[in-house]
Structure formats: structure tokens, C-alpha cells
PyMOL Python script that loads the backbone (N, CA, C, O; Angstrom):
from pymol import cmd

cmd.read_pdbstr("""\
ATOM      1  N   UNK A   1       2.738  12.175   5.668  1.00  0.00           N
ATOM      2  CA  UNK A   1       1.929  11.634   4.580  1.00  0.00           C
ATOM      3  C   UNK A   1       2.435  10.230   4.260  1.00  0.00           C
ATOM      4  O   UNK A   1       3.631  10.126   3.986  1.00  0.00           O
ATOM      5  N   UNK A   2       1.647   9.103   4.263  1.00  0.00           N
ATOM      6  CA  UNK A   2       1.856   8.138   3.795  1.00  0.00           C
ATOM      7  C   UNK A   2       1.485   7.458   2.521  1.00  0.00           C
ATOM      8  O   UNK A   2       0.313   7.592   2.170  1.00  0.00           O
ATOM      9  N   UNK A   3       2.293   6.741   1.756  1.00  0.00           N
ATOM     10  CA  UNK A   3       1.719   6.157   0.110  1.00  0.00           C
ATOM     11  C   UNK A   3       1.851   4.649   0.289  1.00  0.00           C
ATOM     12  O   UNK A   3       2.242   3.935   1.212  1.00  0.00           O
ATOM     13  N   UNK A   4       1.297   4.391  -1.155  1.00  0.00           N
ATOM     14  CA  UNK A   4       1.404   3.085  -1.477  1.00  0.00           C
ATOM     15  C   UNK A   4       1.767   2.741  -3.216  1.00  0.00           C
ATOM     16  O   UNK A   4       0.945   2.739  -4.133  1.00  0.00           O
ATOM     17  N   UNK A   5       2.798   2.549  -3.280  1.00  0.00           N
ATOM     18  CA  UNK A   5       3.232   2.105  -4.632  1.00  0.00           C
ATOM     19  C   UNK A   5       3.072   1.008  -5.117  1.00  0.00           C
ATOM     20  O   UNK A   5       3.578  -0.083  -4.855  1.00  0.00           O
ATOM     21  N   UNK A   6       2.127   1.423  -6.061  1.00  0.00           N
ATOM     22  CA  UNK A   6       1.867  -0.456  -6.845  1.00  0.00           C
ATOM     23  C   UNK A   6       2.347  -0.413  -8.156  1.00  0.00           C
ATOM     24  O   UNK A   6       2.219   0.432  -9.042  1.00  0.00           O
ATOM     25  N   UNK A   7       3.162  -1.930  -8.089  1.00  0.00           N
ATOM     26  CA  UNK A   7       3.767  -1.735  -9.177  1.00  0.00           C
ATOM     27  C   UNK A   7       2.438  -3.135 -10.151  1.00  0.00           C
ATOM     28  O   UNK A   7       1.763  -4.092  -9.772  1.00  0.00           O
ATOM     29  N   UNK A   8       2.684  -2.472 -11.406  1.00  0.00           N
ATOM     30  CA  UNK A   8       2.260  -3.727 -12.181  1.00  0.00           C
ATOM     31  C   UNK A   8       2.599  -2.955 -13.826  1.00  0.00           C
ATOM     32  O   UNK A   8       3.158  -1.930 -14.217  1.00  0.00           O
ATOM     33  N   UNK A   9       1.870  -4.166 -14.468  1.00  0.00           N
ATOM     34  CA  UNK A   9       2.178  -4.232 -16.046  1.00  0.00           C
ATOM     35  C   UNK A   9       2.301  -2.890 -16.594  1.00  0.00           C
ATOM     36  O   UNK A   9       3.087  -2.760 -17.532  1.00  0.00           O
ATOM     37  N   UNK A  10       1.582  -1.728 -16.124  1.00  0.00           N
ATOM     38  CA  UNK A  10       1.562  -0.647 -16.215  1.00  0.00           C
ATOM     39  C   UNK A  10       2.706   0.407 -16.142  1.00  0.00           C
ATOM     40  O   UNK A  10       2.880   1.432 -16.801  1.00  0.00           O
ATOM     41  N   UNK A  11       3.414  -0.142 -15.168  1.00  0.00           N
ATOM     42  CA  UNK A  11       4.198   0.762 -14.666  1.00  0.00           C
ATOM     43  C   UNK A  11       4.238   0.948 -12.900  1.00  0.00           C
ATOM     44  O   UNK A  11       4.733   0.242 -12.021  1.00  0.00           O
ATOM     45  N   UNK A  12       3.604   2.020 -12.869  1.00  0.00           N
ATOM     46  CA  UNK A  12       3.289   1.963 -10.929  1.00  0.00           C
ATOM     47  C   UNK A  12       2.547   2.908 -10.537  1.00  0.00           C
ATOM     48  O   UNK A  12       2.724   4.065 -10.917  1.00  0.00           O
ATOM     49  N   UNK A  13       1.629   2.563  -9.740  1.00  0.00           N
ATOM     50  CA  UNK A  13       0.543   4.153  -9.424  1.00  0.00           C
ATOM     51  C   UNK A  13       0.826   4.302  -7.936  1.00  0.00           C
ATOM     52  O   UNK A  13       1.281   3.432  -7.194  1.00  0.00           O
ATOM     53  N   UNK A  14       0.498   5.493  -7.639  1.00  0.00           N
ATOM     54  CA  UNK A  14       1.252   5.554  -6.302  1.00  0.00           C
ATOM     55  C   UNK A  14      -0.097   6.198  -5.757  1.00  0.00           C
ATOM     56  O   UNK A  14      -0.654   7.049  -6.450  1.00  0.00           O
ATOM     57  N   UNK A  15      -0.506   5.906  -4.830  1.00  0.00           N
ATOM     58  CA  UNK A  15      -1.814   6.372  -3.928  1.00  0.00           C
ATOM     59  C   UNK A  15      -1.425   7.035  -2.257  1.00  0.00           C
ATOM     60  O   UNK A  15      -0.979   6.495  -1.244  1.00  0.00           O
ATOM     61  N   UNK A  16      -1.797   8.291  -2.543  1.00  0.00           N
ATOM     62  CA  UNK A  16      -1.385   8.696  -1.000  1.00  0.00           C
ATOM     63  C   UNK A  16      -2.607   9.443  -0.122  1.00  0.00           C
ATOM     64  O   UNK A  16      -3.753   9.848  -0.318  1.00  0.00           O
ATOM     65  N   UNK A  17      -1.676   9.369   0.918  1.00  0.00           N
ATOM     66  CA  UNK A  17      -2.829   9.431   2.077  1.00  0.00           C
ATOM     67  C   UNK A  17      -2.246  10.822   3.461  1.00  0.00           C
ATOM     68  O   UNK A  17      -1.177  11.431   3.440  1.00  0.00           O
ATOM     69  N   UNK A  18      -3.311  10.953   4.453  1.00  0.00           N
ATOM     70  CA  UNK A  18      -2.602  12.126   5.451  1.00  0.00           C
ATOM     71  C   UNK A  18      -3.039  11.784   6.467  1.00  0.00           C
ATOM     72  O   UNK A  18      -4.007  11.078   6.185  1.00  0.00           O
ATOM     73  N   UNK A  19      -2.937  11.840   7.450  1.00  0.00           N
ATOM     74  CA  UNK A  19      -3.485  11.336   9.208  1.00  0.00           C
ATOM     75  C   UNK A  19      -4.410  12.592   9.673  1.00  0.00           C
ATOM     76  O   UNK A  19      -4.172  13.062  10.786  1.00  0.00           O
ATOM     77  N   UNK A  20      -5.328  13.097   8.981  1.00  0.00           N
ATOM     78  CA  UNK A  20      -6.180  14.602   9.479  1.00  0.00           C
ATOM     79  C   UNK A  20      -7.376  14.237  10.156  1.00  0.00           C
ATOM     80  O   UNK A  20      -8.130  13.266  10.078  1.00  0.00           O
ATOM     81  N   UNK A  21      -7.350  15.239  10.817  1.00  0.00           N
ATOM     82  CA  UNK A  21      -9.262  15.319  11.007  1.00  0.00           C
ATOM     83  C   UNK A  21     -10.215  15.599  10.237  1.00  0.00           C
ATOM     84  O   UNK A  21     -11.213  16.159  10.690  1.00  0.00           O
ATOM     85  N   UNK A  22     -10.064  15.133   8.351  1.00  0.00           N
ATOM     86  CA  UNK A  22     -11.255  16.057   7.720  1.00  0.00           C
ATOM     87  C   UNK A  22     -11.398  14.656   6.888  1.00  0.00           C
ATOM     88  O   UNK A  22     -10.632  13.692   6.867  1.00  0.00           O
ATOM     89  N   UNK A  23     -12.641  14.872   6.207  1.00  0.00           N
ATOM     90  CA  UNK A  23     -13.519  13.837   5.970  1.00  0.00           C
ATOM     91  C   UNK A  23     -12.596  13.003   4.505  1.00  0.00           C
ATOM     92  O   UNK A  23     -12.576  11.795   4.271  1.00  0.00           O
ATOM     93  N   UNK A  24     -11.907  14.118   3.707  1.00  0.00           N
ATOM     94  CA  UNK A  24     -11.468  13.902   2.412  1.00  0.00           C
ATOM     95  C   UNK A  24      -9.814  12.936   2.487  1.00  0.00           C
ATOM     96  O   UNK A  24      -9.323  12.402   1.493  1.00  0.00           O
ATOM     97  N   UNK A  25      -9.009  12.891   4.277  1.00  0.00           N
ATOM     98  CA  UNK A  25      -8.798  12.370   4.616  1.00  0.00           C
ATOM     99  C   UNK A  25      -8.741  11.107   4.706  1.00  0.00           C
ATOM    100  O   UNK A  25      -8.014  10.230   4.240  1.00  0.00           O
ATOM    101  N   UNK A  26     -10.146  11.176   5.777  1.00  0.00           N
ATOM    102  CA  UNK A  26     -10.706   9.909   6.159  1.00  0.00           C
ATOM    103  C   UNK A  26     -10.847   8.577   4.885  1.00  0.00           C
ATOM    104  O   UNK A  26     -10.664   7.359   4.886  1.00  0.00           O
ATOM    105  N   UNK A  27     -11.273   9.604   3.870  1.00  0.00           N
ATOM    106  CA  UNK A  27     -11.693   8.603   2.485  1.00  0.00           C
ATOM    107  C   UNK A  27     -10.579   8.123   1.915  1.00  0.00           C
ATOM    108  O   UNK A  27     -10.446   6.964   1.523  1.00  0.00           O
ATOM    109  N   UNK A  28      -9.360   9.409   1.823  1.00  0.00           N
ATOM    110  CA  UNK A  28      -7.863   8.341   1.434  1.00  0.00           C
ATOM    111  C   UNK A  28      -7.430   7.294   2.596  1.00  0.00           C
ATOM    112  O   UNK A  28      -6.810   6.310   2.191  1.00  0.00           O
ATOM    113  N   UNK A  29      -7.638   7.367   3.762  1.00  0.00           N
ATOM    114  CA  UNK A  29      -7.063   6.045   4.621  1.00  0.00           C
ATOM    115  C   UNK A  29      -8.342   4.936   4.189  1.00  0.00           C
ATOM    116  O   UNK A  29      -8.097   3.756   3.943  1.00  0.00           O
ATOM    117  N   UNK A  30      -9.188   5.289   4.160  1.00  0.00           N
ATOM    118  CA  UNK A  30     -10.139   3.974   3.724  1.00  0.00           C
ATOM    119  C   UNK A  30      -9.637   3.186   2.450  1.00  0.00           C
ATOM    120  O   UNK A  30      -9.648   1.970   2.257  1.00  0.00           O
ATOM    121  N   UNK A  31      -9.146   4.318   1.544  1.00  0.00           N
ATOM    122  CA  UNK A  31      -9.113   4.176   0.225  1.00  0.00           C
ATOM    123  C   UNK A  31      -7.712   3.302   0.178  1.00  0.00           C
ATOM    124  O   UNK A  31      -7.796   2.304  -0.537  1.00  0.00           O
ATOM    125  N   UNK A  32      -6.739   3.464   0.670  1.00  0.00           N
ATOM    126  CA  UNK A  32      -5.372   3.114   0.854  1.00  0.00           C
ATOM    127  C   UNK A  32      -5.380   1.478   1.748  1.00  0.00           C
ATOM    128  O   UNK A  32      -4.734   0.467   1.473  1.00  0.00           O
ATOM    129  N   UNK A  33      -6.365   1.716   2.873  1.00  0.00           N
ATOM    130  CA  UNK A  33      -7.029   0.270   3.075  1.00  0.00           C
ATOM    131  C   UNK A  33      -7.392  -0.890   2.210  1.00  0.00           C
ATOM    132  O   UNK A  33      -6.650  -1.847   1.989  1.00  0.00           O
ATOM    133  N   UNK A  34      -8.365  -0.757   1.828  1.00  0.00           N
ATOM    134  CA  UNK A  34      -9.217  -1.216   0.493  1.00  0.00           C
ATOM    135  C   UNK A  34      -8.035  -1.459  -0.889  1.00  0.00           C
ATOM    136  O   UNK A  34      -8.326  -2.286  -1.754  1.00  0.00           O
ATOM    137  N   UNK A  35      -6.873  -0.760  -0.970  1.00  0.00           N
ATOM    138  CA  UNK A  35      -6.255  -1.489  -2.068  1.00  0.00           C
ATOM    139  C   UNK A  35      -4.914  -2.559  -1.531  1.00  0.00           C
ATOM    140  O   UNK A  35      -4.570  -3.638  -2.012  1.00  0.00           O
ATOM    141  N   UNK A  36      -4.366  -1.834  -0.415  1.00  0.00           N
ATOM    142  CA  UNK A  36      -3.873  -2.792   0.389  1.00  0.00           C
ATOM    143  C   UNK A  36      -4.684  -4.337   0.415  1.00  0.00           C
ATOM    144  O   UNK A  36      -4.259  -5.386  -0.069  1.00  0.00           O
ATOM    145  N   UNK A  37      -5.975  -4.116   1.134  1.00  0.00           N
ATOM    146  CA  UNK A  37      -6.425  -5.577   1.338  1.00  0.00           C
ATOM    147  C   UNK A  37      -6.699  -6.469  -0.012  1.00  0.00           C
ATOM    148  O   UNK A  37      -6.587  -7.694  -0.063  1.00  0.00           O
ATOM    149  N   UNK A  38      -7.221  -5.292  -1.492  1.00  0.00           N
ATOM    150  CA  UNK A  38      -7.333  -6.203  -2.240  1.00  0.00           C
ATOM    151  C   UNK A  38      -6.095  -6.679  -3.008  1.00  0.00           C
ATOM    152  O   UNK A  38      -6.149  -7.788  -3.538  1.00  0.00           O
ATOM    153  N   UNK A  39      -5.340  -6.174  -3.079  1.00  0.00           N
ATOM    154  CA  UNK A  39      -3.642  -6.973  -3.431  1.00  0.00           C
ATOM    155  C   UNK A  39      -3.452  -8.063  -2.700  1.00  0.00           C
ATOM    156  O   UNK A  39      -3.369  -9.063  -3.414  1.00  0.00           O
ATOM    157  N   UNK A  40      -3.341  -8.292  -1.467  1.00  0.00           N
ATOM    158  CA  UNK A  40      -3.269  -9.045  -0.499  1.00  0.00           C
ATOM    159  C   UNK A  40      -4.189 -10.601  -0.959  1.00  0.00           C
ATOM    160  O   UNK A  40      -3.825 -11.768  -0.812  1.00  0.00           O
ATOM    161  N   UNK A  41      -5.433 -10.071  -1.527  1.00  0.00           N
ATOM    162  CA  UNK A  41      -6.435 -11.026  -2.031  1.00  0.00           C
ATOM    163  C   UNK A  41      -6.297 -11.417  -3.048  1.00  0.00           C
ATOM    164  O   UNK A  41      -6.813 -12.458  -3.455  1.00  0.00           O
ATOM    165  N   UNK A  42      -5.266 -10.370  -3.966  1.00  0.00           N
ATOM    166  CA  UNK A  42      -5.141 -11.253  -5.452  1.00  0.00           C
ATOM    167  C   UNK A  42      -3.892 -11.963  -5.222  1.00  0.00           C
ATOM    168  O   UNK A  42      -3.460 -12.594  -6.187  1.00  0.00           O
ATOM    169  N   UNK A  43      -3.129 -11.991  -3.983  1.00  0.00           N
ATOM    170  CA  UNK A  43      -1.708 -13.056  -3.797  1.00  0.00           C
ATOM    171  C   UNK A  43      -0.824 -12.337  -4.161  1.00  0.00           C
ATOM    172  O   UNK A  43       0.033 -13.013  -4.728  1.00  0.00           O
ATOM    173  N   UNK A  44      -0.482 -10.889  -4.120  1.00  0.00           N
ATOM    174  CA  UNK A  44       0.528  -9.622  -4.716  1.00  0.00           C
ATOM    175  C   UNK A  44       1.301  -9.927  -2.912  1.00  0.00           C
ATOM    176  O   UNK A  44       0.681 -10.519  -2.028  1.00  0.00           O
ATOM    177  N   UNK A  45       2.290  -9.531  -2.793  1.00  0.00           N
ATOM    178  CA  UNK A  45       3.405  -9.110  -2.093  1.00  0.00           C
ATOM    179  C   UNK A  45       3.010  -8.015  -0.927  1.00  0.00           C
ATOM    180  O   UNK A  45       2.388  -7.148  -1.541  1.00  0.00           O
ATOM    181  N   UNK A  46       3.054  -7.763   0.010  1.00  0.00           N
ATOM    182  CA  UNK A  46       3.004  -5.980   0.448  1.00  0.00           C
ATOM    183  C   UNK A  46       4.275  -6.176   1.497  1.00  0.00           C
ATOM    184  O   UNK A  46       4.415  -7.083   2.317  1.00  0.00           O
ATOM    185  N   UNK A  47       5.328  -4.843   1.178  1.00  0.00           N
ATOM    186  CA  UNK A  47       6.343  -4.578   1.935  1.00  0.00           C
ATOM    187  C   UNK A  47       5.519  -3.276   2.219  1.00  0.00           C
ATOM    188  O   UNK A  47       4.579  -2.679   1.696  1.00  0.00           O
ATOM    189  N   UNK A  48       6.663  -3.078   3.736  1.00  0.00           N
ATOM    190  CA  UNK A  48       6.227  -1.784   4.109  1.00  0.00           C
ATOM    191  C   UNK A  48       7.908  -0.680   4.875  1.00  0.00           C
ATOM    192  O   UNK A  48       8.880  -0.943   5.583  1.00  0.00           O
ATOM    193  N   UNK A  49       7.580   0.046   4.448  1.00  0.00           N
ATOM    194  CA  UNK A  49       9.263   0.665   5.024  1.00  0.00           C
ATOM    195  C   UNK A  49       9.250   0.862   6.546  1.00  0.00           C
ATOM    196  O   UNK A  49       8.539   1.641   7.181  1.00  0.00           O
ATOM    197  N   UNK A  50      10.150   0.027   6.998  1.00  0.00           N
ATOM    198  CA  UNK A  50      10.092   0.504   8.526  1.00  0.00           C
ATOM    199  C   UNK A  50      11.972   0.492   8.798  1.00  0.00           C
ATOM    200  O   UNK A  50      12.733  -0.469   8.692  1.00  0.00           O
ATOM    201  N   UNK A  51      12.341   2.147   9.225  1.00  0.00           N
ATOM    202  CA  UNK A  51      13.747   2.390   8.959  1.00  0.00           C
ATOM    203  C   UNK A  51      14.422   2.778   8.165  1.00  0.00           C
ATOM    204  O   UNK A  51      15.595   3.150   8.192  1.00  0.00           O
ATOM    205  N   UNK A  52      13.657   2.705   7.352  1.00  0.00           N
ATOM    206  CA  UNK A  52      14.220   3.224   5.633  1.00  0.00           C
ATOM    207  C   UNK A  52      14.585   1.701   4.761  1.00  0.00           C
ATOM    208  O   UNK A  52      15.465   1.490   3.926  1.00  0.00           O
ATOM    209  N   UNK A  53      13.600   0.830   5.289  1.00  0.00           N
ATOM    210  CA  UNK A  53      14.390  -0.635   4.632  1.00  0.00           C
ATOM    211  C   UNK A  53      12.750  -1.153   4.291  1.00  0.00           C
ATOM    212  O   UNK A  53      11.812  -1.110   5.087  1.00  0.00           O
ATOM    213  N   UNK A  54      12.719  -1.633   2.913  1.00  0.00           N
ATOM    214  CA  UNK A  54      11.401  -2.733   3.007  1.00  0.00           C
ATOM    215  C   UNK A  54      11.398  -3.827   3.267  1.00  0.00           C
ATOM    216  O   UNK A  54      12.349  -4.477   2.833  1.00  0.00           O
ATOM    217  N   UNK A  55      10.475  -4.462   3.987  1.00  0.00           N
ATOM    218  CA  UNK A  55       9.971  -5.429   4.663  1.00  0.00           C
ATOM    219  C   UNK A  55       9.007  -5.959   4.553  1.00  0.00           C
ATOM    220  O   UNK A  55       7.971  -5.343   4.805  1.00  0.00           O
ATOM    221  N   UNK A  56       8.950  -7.663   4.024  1.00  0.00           N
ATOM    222  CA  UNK A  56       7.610  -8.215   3.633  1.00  0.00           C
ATOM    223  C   UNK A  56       6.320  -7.983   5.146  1.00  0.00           C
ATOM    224  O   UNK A  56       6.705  -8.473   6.208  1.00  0.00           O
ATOM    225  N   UNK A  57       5.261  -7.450   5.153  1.00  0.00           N
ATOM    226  CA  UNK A  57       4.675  -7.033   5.773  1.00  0.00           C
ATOM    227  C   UNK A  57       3.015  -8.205   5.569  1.00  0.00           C
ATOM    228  O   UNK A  57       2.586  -8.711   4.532  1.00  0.00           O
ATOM    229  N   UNK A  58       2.525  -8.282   6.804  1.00  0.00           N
ATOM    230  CA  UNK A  58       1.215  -9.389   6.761  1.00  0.00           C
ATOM    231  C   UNK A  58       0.638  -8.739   7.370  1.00  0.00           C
ATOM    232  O   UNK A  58      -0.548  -8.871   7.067  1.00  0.00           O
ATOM    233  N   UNK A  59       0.889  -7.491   8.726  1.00  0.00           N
ATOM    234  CA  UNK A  59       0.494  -6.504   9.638  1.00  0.00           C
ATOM    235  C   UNK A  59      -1.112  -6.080   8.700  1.00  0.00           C
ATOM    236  O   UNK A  59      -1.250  -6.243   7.487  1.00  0.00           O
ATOM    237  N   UNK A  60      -2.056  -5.587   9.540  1.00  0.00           N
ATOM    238  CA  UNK A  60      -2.996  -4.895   8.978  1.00  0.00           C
ATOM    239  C   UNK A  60      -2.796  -3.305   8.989  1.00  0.00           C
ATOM    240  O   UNK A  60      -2.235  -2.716   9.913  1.00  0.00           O
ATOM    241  N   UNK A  61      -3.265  -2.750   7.975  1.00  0.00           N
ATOM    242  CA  UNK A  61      -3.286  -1.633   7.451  1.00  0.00           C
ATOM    243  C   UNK A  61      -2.650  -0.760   8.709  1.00  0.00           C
ATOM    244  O   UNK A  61      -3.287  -0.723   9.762  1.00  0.00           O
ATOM    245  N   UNK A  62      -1.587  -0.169   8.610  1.00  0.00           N
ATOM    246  CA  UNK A  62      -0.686   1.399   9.488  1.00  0.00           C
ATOM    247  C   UNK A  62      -1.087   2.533   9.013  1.00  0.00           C
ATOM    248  O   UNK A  62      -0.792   2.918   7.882  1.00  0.00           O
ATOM    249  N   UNK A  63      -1.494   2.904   9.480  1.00  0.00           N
ATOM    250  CA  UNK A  63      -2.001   4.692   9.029  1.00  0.00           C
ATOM    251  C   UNK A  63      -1.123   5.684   9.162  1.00  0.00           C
ATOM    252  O   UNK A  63      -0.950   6.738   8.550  1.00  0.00           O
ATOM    253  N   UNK A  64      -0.514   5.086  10.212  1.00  0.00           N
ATOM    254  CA  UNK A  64       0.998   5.635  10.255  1.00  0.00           C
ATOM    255  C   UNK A  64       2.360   5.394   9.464  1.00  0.00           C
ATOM    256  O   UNK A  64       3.451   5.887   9.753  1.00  0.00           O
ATOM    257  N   UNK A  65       2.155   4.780   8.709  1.00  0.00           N
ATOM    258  CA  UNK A  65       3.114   3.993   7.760  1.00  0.00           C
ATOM    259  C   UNK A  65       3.578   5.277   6.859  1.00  0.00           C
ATOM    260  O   UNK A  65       3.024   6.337   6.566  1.00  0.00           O
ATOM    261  N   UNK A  66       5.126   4.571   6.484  1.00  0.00           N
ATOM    262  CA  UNK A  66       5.706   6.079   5.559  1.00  0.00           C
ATOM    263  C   UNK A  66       4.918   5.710   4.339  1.00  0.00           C
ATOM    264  O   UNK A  66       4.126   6.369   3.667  1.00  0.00           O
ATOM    265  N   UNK A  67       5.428   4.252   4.217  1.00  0.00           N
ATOM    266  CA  UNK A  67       5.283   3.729   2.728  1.00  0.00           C
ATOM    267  C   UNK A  67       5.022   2.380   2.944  1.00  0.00           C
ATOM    268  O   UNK A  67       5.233   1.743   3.977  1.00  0.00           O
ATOM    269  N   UNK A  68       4.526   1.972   1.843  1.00  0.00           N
ATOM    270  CA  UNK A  68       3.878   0.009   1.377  1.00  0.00           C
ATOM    271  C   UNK A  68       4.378   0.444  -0.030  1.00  0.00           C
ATOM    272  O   UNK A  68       4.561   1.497  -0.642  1.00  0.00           O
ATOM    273  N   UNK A  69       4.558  -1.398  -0.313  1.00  0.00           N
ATOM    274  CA  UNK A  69       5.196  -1.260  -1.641  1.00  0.00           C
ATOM    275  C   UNK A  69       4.138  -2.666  -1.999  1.00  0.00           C
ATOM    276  O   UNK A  69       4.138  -3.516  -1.109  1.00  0.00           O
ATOM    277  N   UNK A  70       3.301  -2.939  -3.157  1.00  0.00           N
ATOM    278  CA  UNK A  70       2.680  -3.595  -3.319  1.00  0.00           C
ATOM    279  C   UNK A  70       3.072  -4.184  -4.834  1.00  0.00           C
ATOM    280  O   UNK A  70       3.165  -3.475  -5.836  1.00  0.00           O
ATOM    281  N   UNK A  71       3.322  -5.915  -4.784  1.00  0.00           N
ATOM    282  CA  UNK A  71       4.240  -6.293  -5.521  1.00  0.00           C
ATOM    283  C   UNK A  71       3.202  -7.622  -6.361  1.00  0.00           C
ATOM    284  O   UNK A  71       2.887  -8.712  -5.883  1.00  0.00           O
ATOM    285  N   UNK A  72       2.915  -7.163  -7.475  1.00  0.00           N
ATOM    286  CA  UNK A  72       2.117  -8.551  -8.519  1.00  0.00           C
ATOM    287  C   UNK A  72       3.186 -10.014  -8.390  1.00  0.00           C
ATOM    288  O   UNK A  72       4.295  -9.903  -8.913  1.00  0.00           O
ATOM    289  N   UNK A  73       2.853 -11.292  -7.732  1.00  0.00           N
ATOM    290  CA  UNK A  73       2.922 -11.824  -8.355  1.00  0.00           C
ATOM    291  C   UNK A  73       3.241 -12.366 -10.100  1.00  0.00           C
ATOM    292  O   UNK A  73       2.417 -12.224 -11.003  1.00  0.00           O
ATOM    293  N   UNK A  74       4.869 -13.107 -10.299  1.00  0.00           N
ATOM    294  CA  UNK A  74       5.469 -13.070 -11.721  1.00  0.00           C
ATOM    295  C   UNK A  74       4.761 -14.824 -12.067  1.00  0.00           C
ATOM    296  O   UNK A  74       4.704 -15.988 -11.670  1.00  0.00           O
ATOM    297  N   UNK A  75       4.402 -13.997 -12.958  1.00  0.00           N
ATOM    298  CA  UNK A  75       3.453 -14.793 -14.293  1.00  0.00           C
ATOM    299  C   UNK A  75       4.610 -15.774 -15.236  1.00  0.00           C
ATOM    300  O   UNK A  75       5.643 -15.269 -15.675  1.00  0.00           O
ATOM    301  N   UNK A  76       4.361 -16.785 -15.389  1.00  0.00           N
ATOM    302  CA  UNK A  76       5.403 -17.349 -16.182  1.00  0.00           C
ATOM    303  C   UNK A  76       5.439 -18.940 -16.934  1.00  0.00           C
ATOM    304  O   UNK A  76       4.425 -19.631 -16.840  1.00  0.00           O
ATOM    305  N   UNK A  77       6.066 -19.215 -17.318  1.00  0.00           N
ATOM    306  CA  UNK A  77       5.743 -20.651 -17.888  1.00  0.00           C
ATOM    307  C   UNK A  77       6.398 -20.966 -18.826  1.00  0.00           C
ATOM    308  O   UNK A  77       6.232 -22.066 -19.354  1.00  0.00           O
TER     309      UNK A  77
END
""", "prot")
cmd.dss("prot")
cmd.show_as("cartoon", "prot")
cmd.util.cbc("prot")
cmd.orient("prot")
């Protein structure tokens, strides 16, 4: 099973996903896609664990991935 932890103002929501053959599946890897790419679009961070270590990641979406760690951009002034 693979996730994705996003952190923001909130706290952190964690979205997970499974590599199956069934449709409800299919909709979490889409779904896990789709927030990946839109972080990516608001200029947020994405690491991804490879080894047990995170790593700033630019790769497109792993389905195989343990984990992504998706990181807001710090606001400041």
C-alpha cells in the first residue's frame, strides 16, 4: 500500500492507495495522481521514500511508491 502525506496549515492528511485489479483501486491511484500533480502546480515540494530516506522527487507519479511526502511552500515576510 502506498500514501501520500500532505502536510499544511491544517496539520496533515494522508491519502492512500493499493496496486489491485478492482475499480475502487483504480480511483485511489488516479486520485493519489491528481493530488500529487496538483501540489506540484501550486509550487509545494514532493519527496518520495526510496530506502527508507526522503528524497526531493520531480519523477512522475510511482504506483509503486511506499510513500510521497508533499511539502507547502513557507509563506513569509
Amino acid at each position: 500500500m502506498g500514501r501520500i502525506l500532505i502536510a499544511n496549515r491544517r496539520g496533515h492528511q494522508i491519502i492512500e492507495w493499493e496496486v489491485a485489479d478492482t475499480e475502487e483501486a483504480r480511483l485511489l491511484v488516479e486520485e493519489a495522481e491528481r493530488i500529487l500533480h496538483e501540489g506540484r502546480e501550486r509550487g509545494c515540494a514532493v519527496s518520495k521514500k526510496v530506502n527508507g530516506i526522503h528524497v526531493i522527487d520531480t519523477d512522475p507519479f510511482d504506483v509503486e511508491a511506499e510513500e510521497y511526502q508533499i511539502i507547502a511552500p513557507i509563506a513569509g515576510g
